[in-house]
C-alpha positions as CSV (number, residue, x, y, z in Angstrom):
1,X,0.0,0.0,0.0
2,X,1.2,3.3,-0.7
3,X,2.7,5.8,2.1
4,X,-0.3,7.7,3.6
5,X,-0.7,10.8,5.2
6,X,-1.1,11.8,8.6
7,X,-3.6,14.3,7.6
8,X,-5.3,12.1,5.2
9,X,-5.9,9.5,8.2
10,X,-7.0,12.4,11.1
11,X,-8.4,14.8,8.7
12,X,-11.0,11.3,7.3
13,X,-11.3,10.4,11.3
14,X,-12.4,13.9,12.0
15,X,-15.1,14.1,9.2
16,X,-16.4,10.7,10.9
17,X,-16.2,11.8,14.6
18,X,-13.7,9.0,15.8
19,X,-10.6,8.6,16.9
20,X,-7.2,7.9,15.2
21,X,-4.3,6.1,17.1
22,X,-0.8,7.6,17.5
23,X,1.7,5.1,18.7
24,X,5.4,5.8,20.1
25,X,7.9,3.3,18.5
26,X,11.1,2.9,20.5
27,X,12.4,0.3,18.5
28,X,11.7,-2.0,15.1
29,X,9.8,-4.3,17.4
30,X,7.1,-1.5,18.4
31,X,7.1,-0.4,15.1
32,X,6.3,-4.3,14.0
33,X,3.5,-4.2,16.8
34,X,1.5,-1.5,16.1
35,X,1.2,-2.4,12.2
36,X,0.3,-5.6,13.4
37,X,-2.1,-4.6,15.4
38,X,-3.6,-2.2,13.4
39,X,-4.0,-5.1,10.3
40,X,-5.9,-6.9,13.0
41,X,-8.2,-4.4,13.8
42,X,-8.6,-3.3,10.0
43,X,-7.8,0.4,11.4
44,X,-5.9,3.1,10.3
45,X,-2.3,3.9,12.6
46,X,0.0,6.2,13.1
47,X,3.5,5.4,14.0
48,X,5.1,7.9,15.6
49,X,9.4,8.4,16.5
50,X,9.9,10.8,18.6
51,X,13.1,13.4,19.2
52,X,14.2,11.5,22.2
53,X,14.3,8.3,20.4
54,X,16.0,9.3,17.2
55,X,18.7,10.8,19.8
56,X,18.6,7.1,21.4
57,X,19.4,5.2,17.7
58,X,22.2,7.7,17.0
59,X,20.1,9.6,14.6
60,X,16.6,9.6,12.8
61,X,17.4,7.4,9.9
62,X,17.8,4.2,11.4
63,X,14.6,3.7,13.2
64,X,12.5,6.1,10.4
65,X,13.9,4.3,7.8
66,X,12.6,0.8,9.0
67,X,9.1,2.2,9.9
68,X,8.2,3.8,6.3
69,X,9.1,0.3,5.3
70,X,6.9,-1.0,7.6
71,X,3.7,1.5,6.9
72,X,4.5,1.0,2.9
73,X,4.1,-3.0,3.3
74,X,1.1,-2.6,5.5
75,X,-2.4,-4.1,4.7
76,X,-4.0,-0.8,6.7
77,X,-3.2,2.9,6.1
78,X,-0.1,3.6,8.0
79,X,1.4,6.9,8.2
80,X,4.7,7.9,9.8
81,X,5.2,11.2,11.9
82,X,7.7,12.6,13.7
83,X,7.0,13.6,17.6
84,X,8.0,16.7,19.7
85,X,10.5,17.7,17.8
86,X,12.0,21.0,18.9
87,X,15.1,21.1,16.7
88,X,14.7,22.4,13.0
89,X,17.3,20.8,11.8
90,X,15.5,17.2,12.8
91,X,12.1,18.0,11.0
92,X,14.2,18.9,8.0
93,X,15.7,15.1,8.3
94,X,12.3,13.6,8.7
95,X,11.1,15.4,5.8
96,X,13.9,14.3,3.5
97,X,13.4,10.7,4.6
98,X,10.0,10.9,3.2
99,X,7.7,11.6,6.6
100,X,4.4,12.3,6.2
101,X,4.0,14.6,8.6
102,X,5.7,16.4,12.1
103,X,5.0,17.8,15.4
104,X,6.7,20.5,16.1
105,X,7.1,21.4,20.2
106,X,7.8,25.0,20.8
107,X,5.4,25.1,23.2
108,X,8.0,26.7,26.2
109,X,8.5,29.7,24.5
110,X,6.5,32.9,25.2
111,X,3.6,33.0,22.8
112,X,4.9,35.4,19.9
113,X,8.5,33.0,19.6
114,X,6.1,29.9,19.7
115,X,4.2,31.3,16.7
116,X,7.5,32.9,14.9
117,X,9.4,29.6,15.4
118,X,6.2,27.2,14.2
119,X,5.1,29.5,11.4
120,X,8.4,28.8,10.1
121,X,8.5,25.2,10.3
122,X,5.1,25.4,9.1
123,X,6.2,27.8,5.6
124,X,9.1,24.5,5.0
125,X,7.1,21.8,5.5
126,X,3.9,23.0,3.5
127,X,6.1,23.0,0.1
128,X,7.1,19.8,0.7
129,X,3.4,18.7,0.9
130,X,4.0,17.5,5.0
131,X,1.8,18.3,7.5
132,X,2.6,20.0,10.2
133,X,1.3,19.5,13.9
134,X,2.0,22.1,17.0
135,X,1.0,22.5,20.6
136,X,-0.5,25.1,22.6
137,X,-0.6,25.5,26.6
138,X,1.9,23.1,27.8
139,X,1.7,19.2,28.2
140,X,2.8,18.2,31.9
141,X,4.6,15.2,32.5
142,X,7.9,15.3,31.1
143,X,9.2,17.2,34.5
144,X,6.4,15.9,36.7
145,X,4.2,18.7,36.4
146,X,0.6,17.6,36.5
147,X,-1.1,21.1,37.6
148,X,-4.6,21.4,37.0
149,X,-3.8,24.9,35.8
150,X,-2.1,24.0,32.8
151,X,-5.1,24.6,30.1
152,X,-4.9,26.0,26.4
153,X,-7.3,28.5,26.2
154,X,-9.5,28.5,23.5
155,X,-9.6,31.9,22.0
156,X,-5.4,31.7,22.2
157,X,-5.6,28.4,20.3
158,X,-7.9,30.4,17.1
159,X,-5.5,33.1,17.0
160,X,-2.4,30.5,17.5
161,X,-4.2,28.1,14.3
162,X,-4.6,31.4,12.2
163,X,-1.2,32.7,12.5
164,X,1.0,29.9,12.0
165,X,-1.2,27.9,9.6
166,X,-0.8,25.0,11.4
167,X,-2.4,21.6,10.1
168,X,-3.3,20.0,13.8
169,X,-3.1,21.7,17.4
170,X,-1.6,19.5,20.7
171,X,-3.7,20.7,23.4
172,X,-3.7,20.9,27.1
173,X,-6.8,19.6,28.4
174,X,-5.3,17.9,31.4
175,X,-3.6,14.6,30.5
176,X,0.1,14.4,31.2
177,X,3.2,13.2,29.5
178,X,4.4,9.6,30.9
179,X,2.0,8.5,33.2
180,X,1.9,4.9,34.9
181,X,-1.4,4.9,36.2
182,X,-4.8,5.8,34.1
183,X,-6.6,7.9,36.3
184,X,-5.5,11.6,34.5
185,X,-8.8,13.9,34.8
186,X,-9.9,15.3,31.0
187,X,-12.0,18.4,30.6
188,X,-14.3,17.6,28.1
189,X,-16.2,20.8,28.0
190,X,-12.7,22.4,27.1
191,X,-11.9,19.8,24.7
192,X,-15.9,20.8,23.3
193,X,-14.7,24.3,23.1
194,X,-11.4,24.2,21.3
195,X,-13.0,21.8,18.6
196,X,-15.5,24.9,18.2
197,X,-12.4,27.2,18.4
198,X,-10.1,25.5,15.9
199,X,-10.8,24.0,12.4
200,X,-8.1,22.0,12.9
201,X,-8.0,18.3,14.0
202,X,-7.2,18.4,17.6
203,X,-4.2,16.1,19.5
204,X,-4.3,14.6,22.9
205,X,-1.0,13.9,24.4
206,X,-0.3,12.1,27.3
207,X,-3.0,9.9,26.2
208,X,-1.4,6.6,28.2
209,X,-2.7,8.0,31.4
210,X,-6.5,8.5,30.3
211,X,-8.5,5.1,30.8
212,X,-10.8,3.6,28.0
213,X,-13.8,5.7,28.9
214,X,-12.0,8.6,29.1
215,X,-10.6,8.4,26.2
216,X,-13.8,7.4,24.2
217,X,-15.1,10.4,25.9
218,X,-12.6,12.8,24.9
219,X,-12.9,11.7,21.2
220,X,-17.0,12.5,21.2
221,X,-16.1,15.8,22.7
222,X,-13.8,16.5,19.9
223,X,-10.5,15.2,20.4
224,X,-9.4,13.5,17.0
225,X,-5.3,12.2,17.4
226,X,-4.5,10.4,20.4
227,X,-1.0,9.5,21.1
228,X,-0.2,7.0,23.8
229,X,3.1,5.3,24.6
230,X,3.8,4.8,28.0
231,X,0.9,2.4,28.4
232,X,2.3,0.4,25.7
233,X,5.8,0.7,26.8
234,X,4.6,-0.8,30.5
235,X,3.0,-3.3,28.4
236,X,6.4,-4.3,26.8
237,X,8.3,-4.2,29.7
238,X,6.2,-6.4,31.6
239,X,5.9,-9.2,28.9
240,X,9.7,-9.6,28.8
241,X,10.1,-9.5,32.8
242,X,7.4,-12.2,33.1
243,X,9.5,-14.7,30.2
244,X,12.7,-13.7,31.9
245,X,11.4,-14.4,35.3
246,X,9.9,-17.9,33.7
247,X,13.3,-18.7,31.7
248,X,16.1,-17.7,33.6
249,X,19.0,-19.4,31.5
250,X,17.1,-17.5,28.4
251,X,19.8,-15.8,26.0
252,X,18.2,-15.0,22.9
253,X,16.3,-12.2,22.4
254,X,14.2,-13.2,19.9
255,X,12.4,-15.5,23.1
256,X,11.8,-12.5,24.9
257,X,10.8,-10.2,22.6
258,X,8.5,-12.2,20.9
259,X,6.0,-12.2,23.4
260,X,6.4,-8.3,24.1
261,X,6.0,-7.8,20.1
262,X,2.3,-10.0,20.8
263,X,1.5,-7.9,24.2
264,X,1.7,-4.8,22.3
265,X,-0.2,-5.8,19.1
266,X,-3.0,-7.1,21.3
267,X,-3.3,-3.7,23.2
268,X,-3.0,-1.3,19.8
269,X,-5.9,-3.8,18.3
270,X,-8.0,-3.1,21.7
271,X,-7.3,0.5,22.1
272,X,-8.0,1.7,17.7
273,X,-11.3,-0.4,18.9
274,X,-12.1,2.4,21.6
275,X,-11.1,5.2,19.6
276,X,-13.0,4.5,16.8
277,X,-16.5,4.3,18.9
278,X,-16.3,7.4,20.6
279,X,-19.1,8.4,23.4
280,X,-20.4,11.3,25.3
């Protein structure tokens, strides 16, 4: 199958009111997983690589490389994005290996540098024919902040969208970034108002801490990319400390990995099930 778009798949899941999946891959065997998973459920994916993990492989190429080829032999749509990327010079590599789309963070910086630095990345990317994703009111998590005062508001989102011309808007509506437990608190009647604010798909980050009502909840309410990757990442982990535990002399990690390749596959092909019958 061709190499689909990012927007292709959220702008199609917004016109239908459901959900698309955005899944962190770490390494091949996540990447493997989620495709997997999504042939299972017949669904639509997204993989996504993030900054953090191209720095892990060395560079971008390795790990991007092996999930286009993934998402071009896939049975589903399968579209490959790069996440929170603050460096420039990365979303220029992800758009010369043949990405689909990218999120650019620049969400620390005062508002006016935010839109300066993202209307920029947005000018590259849009003659290149990427798509380009952004975020607004910062996502806790990634320094332990989890305060219930960290909102995007909705008339600074409009304004942000118009200026910057930005194809999808990250959003804080109070999930956080690398959760362990899925008990995070959503306001759906914000989520309501930015999707009334914005005519641009809207993201929800720090989705792996958000249960499965939650998260059908916030996709009624207008949330339409949901990115989770803890929750499958705990997932992973788990599956290869429960064959270790069970095989202690094991030395090939094929054995091991295996069975957290399955674990993961089985949770993508649950959770693109919940996102795609939204409630509210």
């Amino acid at each position: 199958m061709p190499l689909i778009s990012t927007g292709d798949i959220a702008l199609a899941a917004r016109t239908h009111a459901t959900g698309v999946g955005a899944f962190n891959v770490v390494q091949i065997e996540h990447a493997q997983a989620i495709v997997s998973g999504a042939e299972a459920a017949g669904l639509p994916v997204i993989l996504q690589i993030s900054e953090n993990t191209a720095r892990y492989h060395g560079s971008l190429e390795p790990i991007g490389l092996a999930s286009l080829a993934l998402a071009r032999a896939a049975d589903v749509p399968v579209a490959v994005h790069l996440d929170h990327a603050e460096s420039a010079d990365l979303v220029h590599e992800a758009v010369g290996l043949g990405f689909t789309s990218v999120m650019f963070d620049a969400s620390t910086l005062p508002y006016d540098e935010n839109v300066a630095a993202t209307l920029a990345i947005t000018s590259y990317c849009h003659s290149r024919d990427v798509w380009v994703e952004a975020e607004l009111g910062e996502v806790g998590g990634k320094d332990g902040a989890h305060a219930p005062g960290v909102r995007t508001d909705p008339e600074e989102a409009h304004a942000f969208v118009g200026a910057t011309a930005v194809d999808a808007l990250a959003v804080a509506v109070g999930s956080s970034h690398a959760m362990l437990t899925r008990d995070a608190v959503l306001d759906f009647a914000l989520i309501a108002r930015l999707r009334d604010a914005v005519g641009v798909p809207l993201v929800l980050h720090g989705s792996s801490g958000v249960g499965d009502s939650g998260l059908a909840r916030a996709v009624g309410a207008g949330m339409t990319k949901v990115n989770i990757s803890t929750h499958l990442n705990k997932l992973f982990t788990r599956a290869v400390r429960d064959y270790l535990d069970s095989h202690t002399e094991a030395a090939d990690p094929r054995r091991y990995l295996g069975p957290a390749r399955a674990a993961v596959a089985a949770e993508v092909t649950r959770l693109l099930g919940v996102l795609s019958r939204p409630s509210r």
